[in-house]
PDB file of N, CA, C and O in Angstrom:
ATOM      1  N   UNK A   1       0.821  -1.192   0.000  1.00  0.00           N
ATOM      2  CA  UNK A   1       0.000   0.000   0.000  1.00  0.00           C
ATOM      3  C   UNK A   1       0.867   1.259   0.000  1.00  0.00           C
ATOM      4  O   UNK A   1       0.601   2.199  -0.749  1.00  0.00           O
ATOM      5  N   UNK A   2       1.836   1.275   0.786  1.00  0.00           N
ATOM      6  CA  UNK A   2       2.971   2.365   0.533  1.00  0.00           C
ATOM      7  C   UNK A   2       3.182   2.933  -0.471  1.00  0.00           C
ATOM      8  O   UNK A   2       3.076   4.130  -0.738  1.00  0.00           O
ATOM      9  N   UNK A   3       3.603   1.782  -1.286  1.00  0.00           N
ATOM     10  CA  UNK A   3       4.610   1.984  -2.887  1.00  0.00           C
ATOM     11  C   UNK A   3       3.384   2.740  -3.885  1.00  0.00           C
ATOM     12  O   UNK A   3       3.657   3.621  -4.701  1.00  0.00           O
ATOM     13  N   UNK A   4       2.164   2.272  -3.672  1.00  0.00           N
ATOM     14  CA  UNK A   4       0.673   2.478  -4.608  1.00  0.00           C
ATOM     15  C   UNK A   4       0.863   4.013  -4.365  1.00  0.00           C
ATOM     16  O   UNK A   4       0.978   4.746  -5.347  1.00  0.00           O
ATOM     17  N   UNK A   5       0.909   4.648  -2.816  1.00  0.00           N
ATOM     18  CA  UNK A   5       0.988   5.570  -2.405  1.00  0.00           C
ATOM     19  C   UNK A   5       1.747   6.541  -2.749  1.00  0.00           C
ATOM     20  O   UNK A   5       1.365   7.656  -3.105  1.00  0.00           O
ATOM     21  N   UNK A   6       2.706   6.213  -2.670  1.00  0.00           N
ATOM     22  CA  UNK A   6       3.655   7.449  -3.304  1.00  0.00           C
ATOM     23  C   UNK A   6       3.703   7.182  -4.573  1.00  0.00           C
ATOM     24  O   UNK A   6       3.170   8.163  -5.092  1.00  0.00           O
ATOM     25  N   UNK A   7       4.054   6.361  -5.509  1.00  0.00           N
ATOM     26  CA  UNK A   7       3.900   6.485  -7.075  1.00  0.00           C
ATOM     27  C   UNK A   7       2.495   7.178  -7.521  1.00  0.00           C
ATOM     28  O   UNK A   7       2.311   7.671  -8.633  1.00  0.00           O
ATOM     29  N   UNK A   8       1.451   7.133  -6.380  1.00  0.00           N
ATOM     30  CA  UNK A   8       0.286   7.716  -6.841  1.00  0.00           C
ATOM     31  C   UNK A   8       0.434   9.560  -6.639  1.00  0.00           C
ATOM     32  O   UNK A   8       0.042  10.434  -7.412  1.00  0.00           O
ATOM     33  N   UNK A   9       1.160   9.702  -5.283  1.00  0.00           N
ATOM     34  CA  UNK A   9       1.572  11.240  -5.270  1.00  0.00           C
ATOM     35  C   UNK A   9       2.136  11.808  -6.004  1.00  0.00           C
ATOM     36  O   UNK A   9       1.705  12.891  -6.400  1.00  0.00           O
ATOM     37  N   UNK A  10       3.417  11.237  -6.498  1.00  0.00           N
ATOM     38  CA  UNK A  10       4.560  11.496  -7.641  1.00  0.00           C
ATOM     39  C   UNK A  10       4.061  11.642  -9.058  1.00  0.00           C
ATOM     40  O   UNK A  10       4.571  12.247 -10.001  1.00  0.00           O
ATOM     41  N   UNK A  11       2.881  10.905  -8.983  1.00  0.00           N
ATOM     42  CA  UNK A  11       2.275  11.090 -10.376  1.00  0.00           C
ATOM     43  C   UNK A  11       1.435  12.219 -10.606  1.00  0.00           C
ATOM     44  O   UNK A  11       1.287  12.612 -11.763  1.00  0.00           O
ATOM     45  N   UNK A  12       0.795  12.863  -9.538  1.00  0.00           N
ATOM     46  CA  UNK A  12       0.103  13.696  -9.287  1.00  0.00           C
ATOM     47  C   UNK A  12       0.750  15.010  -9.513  1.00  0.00           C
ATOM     48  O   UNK A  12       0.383  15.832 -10.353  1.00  0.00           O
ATOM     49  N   UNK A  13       1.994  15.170  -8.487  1.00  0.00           N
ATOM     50  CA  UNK A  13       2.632  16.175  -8.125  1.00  0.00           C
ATOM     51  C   UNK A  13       3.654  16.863  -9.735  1.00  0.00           C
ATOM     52  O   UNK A  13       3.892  17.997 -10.150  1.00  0.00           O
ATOM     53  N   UNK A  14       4.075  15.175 -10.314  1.00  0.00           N
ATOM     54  CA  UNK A  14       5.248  15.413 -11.286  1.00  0.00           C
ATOM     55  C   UNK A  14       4.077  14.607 -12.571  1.00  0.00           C
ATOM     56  O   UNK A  14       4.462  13.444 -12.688  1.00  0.00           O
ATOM     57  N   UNK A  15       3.269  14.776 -13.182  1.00  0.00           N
ATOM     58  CA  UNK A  15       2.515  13.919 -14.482  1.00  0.00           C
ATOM     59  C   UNK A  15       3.446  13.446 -15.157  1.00  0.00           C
ATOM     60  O   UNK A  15       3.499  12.261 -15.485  1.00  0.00           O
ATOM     61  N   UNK A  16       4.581  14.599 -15.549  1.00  0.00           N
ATOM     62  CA  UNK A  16       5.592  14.055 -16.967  1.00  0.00           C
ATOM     63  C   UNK A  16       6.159  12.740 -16.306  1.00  0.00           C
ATOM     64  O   UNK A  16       5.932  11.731 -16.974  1.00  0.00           O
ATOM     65  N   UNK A  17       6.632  12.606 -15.500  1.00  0.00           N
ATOM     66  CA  UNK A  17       7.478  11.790 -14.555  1.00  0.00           C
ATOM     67  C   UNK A  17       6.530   9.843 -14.996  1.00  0.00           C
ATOM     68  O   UNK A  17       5.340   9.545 -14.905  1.00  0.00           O
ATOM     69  N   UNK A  18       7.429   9.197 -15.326  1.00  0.00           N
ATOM     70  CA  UNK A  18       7.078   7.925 -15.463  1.00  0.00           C
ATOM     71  C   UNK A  18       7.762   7.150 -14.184  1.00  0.00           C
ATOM     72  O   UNK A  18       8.943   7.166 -13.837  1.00  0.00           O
ATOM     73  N   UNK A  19       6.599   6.440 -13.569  1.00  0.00           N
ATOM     74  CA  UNK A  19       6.439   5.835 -12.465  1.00  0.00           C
ATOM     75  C   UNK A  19       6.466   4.177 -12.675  1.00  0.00           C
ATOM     76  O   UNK A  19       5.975   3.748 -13.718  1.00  0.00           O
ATOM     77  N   UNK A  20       6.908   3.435 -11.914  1.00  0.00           N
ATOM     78  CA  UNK A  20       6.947   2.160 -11.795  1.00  0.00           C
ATOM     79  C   UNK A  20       7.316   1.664 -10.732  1.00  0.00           C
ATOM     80  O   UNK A  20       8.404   1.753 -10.164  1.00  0.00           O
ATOM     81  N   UNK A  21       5.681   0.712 -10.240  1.00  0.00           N
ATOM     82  CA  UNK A  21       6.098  -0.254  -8.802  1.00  0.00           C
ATOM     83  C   UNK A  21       6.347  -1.364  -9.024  1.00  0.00           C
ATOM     84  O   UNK A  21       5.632  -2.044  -9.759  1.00  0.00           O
ATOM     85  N   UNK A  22       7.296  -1.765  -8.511  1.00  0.00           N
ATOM     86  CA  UNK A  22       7.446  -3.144  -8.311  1.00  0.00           C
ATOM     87  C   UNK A  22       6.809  -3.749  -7.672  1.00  0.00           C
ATOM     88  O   UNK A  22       6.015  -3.175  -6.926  1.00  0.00           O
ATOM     89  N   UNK A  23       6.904  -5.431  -7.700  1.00  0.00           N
ATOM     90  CA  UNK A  23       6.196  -6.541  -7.057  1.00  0.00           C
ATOM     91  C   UNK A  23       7.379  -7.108  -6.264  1.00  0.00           C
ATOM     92  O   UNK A  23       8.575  -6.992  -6.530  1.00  0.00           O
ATOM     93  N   UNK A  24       6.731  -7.823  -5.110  1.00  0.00           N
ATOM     94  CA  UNK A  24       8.051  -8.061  -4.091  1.00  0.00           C
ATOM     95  C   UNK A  24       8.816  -9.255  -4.646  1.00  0.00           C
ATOM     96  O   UNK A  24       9.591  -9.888  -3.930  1.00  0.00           O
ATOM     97  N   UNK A  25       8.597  -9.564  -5.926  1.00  0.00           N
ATOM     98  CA  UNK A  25       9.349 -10.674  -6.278  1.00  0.00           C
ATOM     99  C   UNK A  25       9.951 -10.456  -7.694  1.00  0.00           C
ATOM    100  O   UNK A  25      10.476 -11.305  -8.415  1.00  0.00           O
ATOM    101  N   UNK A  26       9.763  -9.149  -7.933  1.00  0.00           N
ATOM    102  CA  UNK A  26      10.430  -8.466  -9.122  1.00  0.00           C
ATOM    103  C   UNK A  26      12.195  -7.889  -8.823  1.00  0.00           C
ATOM    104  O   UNK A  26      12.585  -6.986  -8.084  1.00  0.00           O
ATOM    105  N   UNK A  27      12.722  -8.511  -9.422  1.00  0.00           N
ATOM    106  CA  UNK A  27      13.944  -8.297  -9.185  1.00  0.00           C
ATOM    107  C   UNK A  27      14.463  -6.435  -9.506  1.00  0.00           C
ATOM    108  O   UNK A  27      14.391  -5.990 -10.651  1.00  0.00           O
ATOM    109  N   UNK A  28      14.893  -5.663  -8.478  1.00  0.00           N
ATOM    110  CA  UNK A  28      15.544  -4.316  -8.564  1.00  0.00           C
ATOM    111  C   UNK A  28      16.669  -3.510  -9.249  1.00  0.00           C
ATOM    112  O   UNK A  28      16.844  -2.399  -9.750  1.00  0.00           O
ATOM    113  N   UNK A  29      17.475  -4.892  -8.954  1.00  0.00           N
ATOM    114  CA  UNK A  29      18.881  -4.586 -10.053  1.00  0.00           C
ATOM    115  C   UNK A  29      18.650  -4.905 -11.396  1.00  0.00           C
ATOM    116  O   UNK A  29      19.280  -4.265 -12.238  1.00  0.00           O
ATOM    117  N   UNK A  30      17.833  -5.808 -11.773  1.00  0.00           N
ATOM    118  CA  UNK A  30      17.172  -6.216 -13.368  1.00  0.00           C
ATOM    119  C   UNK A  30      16.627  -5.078 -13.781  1.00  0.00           C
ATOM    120  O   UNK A  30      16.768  -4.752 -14.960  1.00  0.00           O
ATOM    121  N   UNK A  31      16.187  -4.582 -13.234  1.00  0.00           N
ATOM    122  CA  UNK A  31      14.817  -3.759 -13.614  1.00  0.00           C
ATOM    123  C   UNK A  31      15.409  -2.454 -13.897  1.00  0.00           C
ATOM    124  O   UNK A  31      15.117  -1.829 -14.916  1.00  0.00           O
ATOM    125  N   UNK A  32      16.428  -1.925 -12.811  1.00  0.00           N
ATOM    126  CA  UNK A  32      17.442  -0.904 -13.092  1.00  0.00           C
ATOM    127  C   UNK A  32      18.247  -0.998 -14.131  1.00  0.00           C
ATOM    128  O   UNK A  32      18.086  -0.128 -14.987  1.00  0.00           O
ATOM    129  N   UNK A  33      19.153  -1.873 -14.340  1.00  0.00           N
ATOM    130  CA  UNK A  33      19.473  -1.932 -15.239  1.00  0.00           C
ATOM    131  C   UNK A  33      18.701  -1.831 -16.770  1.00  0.00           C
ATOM    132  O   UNK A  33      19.096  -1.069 -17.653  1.00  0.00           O
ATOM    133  N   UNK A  34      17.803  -2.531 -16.876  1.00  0.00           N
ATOM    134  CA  UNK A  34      16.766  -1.527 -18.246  1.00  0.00           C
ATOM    135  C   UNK A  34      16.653  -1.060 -18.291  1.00  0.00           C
ATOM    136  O   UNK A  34      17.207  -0.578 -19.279  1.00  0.00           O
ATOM    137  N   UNK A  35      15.607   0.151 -17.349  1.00  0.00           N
ATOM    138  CA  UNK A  35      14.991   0.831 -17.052  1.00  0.00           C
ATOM    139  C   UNK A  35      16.267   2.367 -16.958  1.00  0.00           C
ATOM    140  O   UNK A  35      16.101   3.487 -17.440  1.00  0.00           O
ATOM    141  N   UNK A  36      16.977   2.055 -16.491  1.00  0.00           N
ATOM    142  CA  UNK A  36      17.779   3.288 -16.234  1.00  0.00           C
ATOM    143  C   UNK A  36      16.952   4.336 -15.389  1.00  0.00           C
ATOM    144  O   UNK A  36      16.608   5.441 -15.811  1.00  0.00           O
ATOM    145  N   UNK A  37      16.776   4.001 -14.561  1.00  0.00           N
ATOM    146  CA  UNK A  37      15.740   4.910 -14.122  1.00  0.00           C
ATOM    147  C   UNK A  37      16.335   6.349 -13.216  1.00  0.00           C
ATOM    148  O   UNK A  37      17.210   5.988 -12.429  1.00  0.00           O
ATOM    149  N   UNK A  38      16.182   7.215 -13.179  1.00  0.00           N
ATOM    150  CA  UNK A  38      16.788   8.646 -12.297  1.00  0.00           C
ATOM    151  C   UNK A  38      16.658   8.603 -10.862  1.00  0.00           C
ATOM    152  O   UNK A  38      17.370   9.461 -10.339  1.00  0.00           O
ATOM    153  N   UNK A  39      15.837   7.734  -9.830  1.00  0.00           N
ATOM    154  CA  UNK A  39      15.495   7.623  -8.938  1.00  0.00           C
ATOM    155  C   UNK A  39      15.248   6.212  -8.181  1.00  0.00           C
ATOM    156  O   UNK A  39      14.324   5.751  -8.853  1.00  0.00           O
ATOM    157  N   UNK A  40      15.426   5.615  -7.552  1.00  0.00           N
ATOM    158  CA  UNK A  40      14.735   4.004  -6.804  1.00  0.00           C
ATOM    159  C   UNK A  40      14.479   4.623  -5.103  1.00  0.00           C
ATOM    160  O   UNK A  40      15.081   5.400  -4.363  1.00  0.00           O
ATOM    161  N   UNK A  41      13.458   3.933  -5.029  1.00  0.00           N
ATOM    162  CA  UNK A  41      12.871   3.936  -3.754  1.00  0.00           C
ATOM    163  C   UNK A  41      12.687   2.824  -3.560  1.00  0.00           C
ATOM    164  O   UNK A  41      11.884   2.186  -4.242  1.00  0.00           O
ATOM    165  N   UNK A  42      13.202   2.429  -2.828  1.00  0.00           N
ATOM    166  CA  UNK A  42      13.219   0.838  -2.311  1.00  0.00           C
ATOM    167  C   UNK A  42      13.377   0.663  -0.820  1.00  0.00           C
ATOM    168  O   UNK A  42      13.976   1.597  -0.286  1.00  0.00           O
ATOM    169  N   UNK A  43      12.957  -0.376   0.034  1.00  0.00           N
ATOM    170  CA  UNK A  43      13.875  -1.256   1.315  1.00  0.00           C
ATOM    171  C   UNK A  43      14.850  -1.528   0.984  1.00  0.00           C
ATOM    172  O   UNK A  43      15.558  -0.786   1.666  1.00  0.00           O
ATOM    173  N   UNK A  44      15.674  -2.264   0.208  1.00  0.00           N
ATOM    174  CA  UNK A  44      16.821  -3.172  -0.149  1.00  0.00           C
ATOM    175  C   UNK A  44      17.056  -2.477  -1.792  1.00  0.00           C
ATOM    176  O   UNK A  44      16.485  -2.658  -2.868  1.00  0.00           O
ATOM    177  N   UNK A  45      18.212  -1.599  -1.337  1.00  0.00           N
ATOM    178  CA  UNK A  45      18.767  -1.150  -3.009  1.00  0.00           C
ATOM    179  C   UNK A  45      19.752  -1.878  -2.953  1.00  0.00           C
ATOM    180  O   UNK A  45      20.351  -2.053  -1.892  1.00  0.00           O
ATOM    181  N   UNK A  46      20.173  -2.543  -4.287  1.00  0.00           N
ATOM    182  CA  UNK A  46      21.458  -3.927  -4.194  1.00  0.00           C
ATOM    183  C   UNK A  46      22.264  -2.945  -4.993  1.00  0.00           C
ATOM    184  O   UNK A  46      21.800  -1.985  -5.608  1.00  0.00           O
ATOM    185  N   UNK A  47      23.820  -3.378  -4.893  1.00  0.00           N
ATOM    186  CA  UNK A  47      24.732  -2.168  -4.996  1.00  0.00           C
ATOM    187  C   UNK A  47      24.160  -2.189  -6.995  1.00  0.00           C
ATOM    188  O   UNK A  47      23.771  -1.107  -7.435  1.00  0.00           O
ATOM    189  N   UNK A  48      24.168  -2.831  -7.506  1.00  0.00           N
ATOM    190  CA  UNK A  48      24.176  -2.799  -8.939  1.00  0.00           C
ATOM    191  C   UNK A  48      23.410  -2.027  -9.699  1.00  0.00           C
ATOM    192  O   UNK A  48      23.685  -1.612 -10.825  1.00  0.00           O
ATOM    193  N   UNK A  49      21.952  -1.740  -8.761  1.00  0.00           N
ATOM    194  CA  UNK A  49      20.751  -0.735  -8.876  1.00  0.00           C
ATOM    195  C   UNK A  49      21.424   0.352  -8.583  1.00  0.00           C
ATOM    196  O   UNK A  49      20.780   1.283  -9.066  1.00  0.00           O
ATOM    197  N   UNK A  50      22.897   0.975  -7.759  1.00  0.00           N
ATOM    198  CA  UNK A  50      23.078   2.232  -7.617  1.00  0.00           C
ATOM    199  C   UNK A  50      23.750   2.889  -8.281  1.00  0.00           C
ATOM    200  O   UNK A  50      23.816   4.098  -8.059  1.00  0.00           O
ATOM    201  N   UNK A  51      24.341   2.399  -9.134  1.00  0.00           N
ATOM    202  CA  UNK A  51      24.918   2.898 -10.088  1.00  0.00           C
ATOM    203  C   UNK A  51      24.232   3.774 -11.462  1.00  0.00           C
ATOM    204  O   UNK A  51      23.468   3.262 -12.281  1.00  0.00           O
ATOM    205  N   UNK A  52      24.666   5.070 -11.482  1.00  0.00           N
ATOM    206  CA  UNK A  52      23.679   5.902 -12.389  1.00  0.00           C
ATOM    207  C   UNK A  52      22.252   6.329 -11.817  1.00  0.00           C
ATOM    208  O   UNK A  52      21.459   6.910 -12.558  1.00  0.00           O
ATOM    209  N   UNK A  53      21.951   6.052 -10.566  1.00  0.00           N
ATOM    210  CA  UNK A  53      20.669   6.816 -10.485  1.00  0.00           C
ATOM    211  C   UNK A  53      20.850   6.852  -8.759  1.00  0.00           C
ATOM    212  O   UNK A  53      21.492   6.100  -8.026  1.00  0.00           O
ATOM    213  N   UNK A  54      19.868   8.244  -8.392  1.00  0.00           N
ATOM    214  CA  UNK A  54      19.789   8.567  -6.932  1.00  0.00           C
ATOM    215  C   UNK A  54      19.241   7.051  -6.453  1.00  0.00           C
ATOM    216  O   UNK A  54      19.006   6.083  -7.176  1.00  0.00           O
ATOM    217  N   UNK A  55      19.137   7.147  -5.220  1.00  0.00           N
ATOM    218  CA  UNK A  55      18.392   6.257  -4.494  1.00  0.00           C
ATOM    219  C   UNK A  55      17.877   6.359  -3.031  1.00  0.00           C
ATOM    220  O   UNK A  55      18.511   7.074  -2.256  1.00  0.00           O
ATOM    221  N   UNK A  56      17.222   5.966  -2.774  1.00  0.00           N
ATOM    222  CA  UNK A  56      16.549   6.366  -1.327  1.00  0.00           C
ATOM    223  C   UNK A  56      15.717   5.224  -0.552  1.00  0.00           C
ATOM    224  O   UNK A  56      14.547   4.869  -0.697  1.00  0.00           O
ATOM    225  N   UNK A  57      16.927   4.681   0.498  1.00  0.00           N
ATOM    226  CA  UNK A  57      15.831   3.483   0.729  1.00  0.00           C
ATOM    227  C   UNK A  57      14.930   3.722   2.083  1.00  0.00           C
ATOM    228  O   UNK A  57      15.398   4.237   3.098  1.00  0.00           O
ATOM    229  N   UNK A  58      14.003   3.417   1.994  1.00  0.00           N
ATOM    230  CA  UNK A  58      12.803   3.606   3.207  1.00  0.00           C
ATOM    231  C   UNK A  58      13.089   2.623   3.807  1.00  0.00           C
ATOM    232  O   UNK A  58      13.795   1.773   3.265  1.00  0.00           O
ATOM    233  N   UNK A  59      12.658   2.474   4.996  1.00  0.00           N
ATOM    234  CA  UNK A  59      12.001   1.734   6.251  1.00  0.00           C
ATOM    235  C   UNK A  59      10.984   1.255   6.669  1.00  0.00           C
ATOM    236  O   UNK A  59      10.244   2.203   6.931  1.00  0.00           O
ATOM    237  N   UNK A  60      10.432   0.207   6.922  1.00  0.00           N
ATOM    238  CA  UNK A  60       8.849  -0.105   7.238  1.00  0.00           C
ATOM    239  C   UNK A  60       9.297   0.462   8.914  1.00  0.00           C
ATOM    240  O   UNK A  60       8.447   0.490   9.804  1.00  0.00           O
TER     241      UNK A  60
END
């Protein structure tokens, strides 16, 4: 419900901005690596996802 949450604010706040949640069994560093993405918000950023983009990991 978190992740729904803020990709739903971010979309709001930023429209141009392309958003994508993951599933808890969707791999992060895969996904980064395609994706190239400018930002990850994650629990668990694996070092390979940090390369080339900010990152910010939350806390439950």
């Amino acid at each position: 419900m978190y992740a729904e949450g803020l990709a739903s604010s971010l979309g709001t706040h930023r429209p141009q901005a392309e958003v994508t949640v993951l599933g808890p069994t969707e791999d992060v560093e895969e996904e980064a690596l395609r994706v190239r993405p400018h930002l990850i918000v994650a629990h668990r950023v694996p070092p390979g996802a940090r390369v080339g983009a900010f990152w910010w990991r939350s806390r439950p």
